[in-house]
ZASE-249869 format. One record per residue (C-alpha): x, y, z; residue number from 1. Coordinates in nm, 2 decimals, padded with zeros to 4 digits, m for minus. Layout:
<rs>
X; Y; Z; NUM .
...
</rs>
This chain:
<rs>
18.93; 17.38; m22.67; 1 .
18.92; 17.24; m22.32; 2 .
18.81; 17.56; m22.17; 3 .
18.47; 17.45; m22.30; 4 .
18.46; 17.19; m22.08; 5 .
18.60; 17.38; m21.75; 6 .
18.21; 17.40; m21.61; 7 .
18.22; 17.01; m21.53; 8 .
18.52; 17.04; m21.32; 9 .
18.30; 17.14; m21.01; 10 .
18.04; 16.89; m21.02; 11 .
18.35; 16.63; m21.08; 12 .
18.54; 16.79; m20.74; 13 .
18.17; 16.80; m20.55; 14 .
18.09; 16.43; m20.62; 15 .
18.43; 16.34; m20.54; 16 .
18.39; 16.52; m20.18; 17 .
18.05; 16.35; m20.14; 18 .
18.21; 16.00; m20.18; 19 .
18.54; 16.08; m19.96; 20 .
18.30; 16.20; m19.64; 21 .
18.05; 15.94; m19.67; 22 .
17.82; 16.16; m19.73; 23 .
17.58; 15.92; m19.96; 24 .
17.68; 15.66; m19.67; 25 .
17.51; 15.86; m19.42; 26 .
17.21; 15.93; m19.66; 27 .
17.14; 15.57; m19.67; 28 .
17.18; 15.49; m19.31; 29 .
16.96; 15.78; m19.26; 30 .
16.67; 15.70; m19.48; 31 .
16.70; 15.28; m19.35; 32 .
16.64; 15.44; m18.98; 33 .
16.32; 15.56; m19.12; 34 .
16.22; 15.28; m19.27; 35 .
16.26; 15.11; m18.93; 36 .
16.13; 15.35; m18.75; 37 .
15.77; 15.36; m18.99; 38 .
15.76; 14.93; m18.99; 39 .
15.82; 14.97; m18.61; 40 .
15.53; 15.20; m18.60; 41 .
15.28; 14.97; m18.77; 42 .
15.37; 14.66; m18.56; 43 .
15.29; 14.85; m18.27; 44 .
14.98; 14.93; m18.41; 45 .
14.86; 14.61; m18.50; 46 .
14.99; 14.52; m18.13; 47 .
14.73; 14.76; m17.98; 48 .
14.45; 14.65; m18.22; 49 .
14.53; 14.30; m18.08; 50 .
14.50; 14.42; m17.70; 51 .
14.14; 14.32; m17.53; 52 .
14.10; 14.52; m17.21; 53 .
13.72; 14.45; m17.15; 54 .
13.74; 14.14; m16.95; 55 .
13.66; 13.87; m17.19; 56 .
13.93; 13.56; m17.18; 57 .
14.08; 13.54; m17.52; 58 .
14.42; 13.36; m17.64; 59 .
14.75; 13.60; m17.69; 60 .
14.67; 13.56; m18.10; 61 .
14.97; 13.54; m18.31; 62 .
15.06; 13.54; m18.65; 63 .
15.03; 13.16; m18.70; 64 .
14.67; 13.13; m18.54; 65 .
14.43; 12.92; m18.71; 66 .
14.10; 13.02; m18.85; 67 .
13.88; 12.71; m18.84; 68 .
13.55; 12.59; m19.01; 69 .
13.29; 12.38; m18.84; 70 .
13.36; 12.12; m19.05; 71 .
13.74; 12.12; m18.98; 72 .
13.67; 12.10; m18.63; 73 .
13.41; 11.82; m18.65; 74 .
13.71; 11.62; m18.74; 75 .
13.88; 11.61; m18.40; 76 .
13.64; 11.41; m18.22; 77 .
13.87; 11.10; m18.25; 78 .
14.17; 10.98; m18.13; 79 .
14.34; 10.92; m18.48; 80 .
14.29; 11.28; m18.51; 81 .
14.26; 11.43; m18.17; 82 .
14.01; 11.58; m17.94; 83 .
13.94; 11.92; m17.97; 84 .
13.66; 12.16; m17.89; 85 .
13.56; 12.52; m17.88; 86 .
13.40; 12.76; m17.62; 87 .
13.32; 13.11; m17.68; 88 .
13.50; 13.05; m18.04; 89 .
13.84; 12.94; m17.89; 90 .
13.98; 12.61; m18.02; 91 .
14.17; 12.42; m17.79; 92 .
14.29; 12.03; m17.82; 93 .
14.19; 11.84; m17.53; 94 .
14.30; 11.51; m17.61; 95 .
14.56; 11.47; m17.31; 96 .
14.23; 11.49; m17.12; 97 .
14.14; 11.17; m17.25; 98 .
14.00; 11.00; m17.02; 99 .
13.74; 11.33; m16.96; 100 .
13.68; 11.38; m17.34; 101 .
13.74; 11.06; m17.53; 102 .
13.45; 10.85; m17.67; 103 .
13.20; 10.72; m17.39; 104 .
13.34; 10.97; m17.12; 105 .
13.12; 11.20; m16.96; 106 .
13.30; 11.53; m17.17; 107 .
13.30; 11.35; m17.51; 108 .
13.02; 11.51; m17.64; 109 .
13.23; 11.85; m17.65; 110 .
13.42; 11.74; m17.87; 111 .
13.40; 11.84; m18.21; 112 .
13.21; 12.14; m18.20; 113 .
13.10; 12.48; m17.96; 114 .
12.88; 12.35; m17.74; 115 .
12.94; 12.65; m17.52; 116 .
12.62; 12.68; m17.38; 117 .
12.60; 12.32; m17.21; 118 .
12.92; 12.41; m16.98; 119 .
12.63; 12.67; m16.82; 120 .
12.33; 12.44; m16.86; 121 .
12.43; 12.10; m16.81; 122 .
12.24; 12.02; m17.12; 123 .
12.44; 11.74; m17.32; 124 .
12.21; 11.70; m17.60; 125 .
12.23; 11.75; m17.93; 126 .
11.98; 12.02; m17.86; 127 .
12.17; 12.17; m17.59; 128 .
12.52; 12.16; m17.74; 129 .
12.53; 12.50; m17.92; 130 .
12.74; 12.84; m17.92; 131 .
12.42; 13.07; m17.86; 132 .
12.44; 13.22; m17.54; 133 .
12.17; 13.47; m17.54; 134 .
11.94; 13.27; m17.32; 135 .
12.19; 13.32; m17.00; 136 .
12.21; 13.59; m16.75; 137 .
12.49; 13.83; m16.71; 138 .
12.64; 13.64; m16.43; 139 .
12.60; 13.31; m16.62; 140 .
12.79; 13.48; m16.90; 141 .
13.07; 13.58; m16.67; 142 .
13.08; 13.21; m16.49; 143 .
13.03; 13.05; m16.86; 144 .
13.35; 13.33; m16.96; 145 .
13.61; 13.18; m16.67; 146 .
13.56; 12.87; m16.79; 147 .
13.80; 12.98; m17.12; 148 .
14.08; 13.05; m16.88; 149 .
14.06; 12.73; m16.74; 150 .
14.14; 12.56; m17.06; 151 .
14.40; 12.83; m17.14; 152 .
14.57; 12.72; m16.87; 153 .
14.52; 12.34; m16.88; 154 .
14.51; 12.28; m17.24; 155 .
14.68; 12.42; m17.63; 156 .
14.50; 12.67; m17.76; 157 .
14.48; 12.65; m18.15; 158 .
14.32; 12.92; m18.31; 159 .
13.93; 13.05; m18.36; 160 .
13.64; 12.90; m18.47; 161 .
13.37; 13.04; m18.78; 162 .
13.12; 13.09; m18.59; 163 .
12.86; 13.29; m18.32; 164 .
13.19; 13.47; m18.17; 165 .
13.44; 13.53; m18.52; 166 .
13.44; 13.62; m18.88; 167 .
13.60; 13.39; m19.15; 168 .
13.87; 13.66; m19.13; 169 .
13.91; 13.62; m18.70; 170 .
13.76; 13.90; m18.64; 171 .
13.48; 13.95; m18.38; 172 .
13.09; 13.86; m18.45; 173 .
12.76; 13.92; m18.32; 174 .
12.85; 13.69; m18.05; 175 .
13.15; 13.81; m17.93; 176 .
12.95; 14.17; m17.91; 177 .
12.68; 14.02; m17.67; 178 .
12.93; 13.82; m17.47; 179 .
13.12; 14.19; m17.41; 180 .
12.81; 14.37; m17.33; 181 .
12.69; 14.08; m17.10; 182 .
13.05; 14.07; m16.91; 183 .
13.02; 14.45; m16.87; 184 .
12.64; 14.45; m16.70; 185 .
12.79; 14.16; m16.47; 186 .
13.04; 14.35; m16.36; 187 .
12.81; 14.63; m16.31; 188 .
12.56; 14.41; m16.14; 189 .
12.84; 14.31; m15.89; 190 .
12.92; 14.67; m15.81; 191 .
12.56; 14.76; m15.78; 192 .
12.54; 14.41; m15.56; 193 .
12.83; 14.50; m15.37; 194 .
12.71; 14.91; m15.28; 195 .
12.38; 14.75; m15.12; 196 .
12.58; 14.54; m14.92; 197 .
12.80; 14.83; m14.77; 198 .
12.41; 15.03; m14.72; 199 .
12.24; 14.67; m14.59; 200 .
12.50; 14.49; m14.47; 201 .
12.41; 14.08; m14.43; 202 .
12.36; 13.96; m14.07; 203 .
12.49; 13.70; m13.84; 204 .
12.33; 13.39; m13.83; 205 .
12.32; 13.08; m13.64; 206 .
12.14; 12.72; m13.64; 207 .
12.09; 12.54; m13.32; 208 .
11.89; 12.23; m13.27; 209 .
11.74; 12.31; m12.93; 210 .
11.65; 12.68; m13.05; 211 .
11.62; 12.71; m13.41; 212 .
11.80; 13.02; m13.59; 213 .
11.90; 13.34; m13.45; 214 .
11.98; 13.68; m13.68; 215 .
12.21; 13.95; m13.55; 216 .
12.37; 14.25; m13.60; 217 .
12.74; 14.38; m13.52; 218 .
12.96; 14.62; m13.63; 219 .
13.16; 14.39; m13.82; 220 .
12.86; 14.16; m13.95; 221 .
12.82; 14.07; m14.32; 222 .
13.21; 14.12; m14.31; 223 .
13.13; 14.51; m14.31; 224 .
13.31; 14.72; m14.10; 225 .
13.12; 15.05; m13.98; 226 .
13.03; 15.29; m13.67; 227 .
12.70; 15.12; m13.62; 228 .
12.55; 14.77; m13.57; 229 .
12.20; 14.83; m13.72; 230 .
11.93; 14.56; m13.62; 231 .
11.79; 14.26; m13.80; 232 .
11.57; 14.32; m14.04; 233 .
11.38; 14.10; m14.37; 234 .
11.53; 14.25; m14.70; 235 .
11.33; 14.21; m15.01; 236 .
11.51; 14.32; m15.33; 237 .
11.16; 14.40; m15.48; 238 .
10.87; 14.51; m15.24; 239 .
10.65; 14.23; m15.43; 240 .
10.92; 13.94; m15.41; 241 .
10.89; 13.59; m15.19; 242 .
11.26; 13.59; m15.12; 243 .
11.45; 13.75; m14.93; 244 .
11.74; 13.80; m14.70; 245 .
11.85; 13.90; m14.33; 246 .
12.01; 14.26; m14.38; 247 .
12.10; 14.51; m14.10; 248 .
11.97; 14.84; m14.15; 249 .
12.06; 15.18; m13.97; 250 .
11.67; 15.29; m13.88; 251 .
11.78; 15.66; m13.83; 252 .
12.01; 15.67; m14.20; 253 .
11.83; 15.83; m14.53; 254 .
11.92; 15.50; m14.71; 255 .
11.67; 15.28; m14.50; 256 .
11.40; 15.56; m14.47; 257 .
11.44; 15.61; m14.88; 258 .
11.41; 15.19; m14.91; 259 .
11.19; 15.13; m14.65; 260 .
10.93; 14.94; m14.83; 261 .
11.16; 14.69; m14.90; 262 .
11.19; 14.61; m14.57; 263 .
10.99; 14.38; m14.29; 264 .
11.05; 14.32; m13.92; 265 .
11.10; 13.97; m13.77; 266 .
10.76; 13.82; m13.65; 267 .
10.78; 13.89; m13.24; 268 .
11.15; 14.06; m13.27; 269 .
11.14; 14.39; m13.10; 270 .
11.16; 14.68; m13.31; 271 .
11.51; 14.77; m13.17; 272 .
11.66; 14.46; m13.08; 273 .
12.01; 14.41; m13.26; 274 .
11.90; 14.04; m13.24; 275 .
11.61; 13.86; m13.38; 276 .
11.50; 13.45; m13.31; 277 .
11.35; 13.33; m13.64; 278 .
11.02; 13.20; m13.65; 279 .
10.94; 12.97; m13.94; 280 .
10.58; 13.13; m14.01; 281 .
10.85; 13.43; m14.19; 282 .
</rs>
């Protein structure tokens, strides 16, 4: 009768085996690793989405950041509820800077709003208090950008600001967009600044009462160190410009022959002098 039943004696002996060498122990631990492993995965994901490596000066963001309205932030403009403003979409609370931003100080009208484009301007008007940027040159954009640093480091940041620079949902706008692509073409305008320096390196100059101003040229001038001193010569960034500046120039280099209608000589400076009196009629 009970031979009928001999079959479910090994699956009785295997599970037993299975329990006594913590073999379903180990399965667990095994699959909780990958769990781990997976949700580590993700956060380290999300870390790298976070990461901003273009320049601009944003807030570490965390999960507790704040997503404001304009109407939320029009709030803190008091000091029942605090002083707070925005620039370039950050939020920070300013009210320990009372005495800069509280109502009838010079700052107040910050408060309470983006008026990101007045730190560049100076224009504290209604009018001029506004988050559009578009009207300022790259390196205005960059000067206007340090500026979120500063209250970084001087003040609590709380969260974003609806707006020109983020989405309801934090994440970047049109703004934000421009401010990157103006940051970039500073930076590139810098380079491109700093290259024609290094080819038309600035000159020495000096004021005296009794003489006037004198231009020269060294192997160290402009802060440039080379194998040649070049002599003084009027630089004009476009051939059809009023301003200009003293640069010295290598006459026999390809650079200065290639460029050369950007350049004029000093009104009775001789052609290869290596320094130049100024005379006011330039």
């Amino acid at each position: 009768m009970f031979t009928r039943f001999l079959w479910i004696l090994p699956i009785v002996v295997g599970v037993y085996v299975m329990i006594s060498s913590n073999y379903l122990l180990s399965i667990e631990k095994y699959l909780t690793k990958c769990l781990d492993d997976f949700t580590q995965f993700i956060n380290d994901d999300d870390d790298q989405q976070n990461n901003n490596d273009n320049g601009v000066k944003n807030v570490v963001i965390n999960n507790e950041e704040r997503i404001w309205t304009r109407e939320e932030l029009e709030k803190y403009n008091n000091l029942e509820n605090g002083l707070y403003l925005a620039i370039l979409g950050n939020v920070f609370d300013v009210t320990k800077g009372v005495k800069h931003y509280g109502p009838g100080e010079t700052y107040y009208s910050f408060t309470g709003r983006d008026g990101s484009l007045a730190f560049i301007t100076g224009d504290f008007s209604e009018n001029g208090m506004k988050d559009d940027i578009s009207s300022l040159t790259p390196q205005q954009v960059k000067a206007l950008n340090s500026w979120v640093d500063f209250y970084k480091k001087s003040y609590s940041y709380k969260g974003k600001l609806i707006g020109n620079f983020y989405k309801s949902d934090g994440s970047p706008a049109v703004g934000f967009h421009y401010l990157e692509a103006k940051l970039k073409q500073a930076e590139e305008n810098e380079s491109a600044e700093a290259e024609k320096n290094r080819i038309f390196p600035p000159c020495n100059v000096e004021w005296k009462p009794e003489t006037g101003s004198r231009v020269w040229c060294t192997t160290s001038s402009g802060g440039i160190y080379r194998d040649w001193s070049g002599v003084p010569r009027m630089y004009f960034e476009n051939p059809s410009s009023k301003q200009h500046r003293c640069a010295c120039v290598n006459l026999e280099s390809r650079e200065y022959r290639e460029n050369n209608a950007n350049f004029r000589e000093f009104i009775q400076c001789p052609r290869d002098s290596t320094s130049c009196q100024i005379i006011l009629d330039n």
